[in-house]
C-alpha positions as CSV (number, residue, x, y, z in Angstrom):
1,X,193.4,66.1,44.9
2,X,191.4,63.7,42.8
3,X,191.6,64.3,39.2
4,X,189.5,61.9,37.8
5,X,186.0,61.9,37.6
6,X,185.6,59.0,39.8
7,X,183.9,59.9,43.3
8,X,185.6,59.5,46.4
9,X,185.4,56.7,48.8
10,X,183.5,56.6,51.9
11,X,185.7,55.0,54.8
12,X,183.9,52.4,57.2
13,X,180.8,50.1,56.2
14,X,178.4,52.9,54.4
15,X,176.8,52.2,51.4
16,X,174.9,54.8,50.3
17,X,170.9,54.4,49.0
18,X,170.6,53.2,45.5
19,X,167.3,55.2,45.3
20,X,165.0,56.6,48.1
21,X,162.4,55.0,49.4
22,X,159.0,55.1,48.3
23,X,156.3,56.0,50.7
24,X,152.8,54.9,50.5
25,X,150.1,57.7,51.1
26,X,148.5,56.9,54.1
27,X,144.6,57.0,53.6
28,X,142.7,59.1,55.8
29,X,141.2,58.2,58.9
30,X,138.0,56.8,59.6
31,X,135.3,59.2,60.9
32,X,131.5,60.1,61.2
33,X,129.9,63.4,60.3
34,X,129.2,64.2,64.0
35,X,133.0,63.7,64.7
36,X,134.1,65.9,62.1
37,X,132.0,68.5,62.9
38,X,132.9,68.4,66.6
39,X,136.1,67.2,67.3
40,X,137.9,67.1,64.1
41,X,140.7,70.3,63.2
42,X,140.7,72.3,59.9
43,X,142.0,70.5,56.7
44,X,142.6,67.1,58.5
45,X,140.4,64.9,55.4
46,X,138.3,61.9,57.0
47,X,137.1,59.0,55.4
48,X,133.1,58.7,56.1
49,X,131.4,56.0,54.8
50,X,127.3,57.1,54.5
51,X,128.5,60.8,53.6
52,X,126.0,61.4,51.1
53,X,122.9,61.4,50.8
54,X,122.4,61.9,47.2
55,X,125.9,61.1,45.7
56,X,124.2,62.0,42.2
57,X,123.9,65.4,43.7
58,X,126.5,66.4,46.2
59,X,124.3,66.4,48.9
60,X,125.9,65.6,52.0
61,X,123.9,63.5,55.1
62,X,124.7,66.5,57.3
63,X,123.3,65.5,61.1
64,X,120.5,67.3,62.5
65,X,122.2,68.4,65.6
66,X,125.9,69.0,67.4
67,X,127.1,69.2,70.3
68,X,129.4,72.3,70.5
69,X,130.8,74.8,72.4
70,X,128.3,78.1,72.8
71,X,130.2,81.4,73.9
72,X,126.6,83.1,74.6
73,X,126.7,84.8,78.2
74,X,123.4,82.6,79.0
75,X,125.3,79.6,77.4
76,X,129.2,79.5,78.6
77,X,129.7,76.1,77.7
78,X,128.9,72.8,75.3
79,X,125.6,73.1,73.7
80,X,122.8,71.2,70.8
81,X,123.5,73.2,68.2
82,X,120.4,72.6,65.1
83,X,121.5,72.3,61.5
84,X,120.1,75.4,59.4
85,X,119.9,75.5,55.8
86,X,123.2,75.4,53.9
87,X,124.5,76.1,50.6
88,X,126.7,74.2,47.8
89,X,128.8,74.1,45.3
90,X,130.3,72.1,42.9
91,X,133.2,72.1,41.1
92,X,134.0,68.7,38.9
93,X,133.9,65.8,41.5
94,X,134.2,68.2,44.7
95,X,131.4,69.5,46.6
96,X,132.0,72.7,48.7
97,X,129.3,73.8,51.4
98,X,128.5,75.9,54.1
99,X,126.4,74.9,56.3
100,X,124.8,77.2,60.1
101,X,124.2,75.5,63.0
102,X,122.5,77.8,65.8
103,X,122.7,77.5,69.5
104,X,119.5,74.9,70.9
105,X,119.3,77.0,74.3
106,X,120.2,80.7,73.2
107,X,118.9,80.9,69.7
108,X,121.5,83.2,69.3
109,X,124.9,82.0,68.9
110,X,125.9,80.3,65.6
111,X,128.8,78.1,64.4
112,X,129.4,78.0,60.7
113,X,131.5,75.2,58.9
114,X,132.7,74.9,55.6
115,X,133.4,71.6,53.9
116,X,134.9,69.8,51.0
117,X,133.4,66.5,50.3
118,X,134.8,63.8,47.3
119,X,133.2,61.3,46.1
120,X,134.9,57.8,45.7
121,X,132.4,56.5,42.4
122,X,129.5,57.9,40.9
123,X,126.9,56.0,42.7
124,X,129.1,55.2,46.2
125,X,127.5,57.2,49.5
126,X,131.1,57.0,50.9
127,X,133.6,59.8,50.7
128,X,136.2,62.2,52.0
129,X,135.2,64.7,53.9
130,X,138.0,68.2,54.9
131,X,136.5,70.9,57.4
132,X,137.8,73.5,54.9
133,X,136.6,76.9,57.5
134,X,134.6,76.9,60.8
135,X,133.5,80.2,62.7
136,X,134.1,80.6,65.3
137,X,137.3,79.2,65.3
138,X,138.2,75.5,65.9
139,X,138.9,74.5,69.6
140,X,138.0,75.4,73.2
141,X,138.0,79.0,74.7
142,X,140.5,80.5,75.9
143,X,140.4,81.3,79.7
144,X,140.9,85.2,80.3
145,X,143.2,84.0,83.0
146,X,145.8,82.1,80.8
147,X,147.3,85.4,79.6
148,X,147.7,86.6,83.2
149,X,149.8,83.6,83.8
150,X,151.8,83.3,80.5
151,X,152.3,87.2,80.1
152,X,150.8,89.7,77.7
153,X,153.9,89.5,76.0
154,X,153.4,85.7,74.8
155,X,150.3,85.8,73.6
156,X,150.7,86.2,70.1
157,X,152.6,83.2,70.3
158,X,150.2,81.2,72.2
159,X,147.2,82.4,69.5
160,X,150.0,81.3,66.8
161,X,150.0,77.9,68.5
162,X,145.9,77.5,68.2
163,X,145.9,78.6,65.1
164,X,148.3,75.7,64.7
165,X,146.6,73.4,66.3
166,X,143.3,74.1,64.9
167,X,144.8,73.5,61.0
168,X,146.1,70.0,62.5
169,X,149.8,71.4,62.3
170,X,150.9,70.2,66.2
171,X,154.9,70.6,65.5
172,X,154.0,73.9,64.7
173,X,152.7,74.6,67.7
174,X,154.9,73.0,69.3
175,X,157.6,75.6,68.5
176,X,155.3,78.9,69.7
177,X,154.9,76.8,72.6
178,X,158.5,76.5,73.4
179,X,159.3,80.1,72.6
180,X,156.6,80.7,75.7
181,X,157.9,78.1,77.8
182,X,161.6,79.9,77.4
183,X,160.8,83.5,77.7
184,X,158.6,83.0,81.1
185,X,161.4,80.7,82.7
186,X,165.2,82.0,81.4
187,X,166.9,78.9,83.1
188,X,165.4,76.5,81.1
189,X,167.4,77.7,77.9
């Protein structure tokens, strides 16, 4: 045994790092107000350049209509959605608001988002904008059919794996999806 202080070799051609290495933070992606809205999961920011209106104020250039997914029986499928009258609040340099938009052909389904918008200056219209809650839930429907095929028993794994998906966590997902993937076929693991 070594009784000095000094540390022990490594054999072979290993040096090990002086310090770790310093990553960058990567800025957020590039995206318009319609795309967030749409397309965009919970709590993935975006970087929108003509996000407000009044930057003064807070008040976000919301668009006057989506295009979304309506789960009214008359509906059953992607729908103009008008923007209704939303609500704010600020807190420092953050602006937090909620904000309806009801269904164009039903007039009865709604989809609600929340959002958190920073500015980047005073007097600068561009910002970054995080879908902080949307209801209902972020992404498609699910197909009554899918549970026939995966198993009653898996689906509290496969709604773990949306809910994954839908807070932009995909390796996450990816894990409830494997837990399916081996308890429906036993030879795979």
């Amino acid at each position: 045994m070594n009784q000095s202080n000094e540390r022990p070799r490594l054999e072979g051609n290993y040096t090990p790092p002086a310090t770790s290495p310093t990553v960058a933070p990567v800025p957020p992606l590039l995206a318009t107000m319609v795309e967030l809205l749409e397309s965009v999961p919970l709590h993935s920011p975006r970087s929108i350049k003509s996000l407000f209106l009044q930057p003064n104020y807070g008040s976000i250039s919301f668009p006057g209509s989506i295009t979304v997914h309506c789960d009214h029986e008359r509906c059953g499928g992607d729908r103009e959605h008008n923007k209704g009258e939303g609500t704010y609040y600020a807190l420092k340099d953050d602006f937090y608001w909620y904000v309806p938009y009801l269904c164009r052909n039903c007039a009865q389904s709604v989809k609600v988002f929340g959002l958190k918008a920073q500015r980047q200056g005073e007097t600068s219209f561009g910002g970054i904008c995080t879908k902080i809650y949307q209801e209902p839930p972020f992404g498609l429907p699910i197909p009554k059919r899918l549970f026939q095929v995966i198993g009653e028993a898996n689906r509290e794994h496969f709604l773990n794996a949306r809910r994954a998906i839908a807070r932009g966590l995909g390796i996450g997902a990816y894990a409830y999806y494997r837990r399916i993937v081996e308890s429906t076929n036993p030879h795979i693991s």
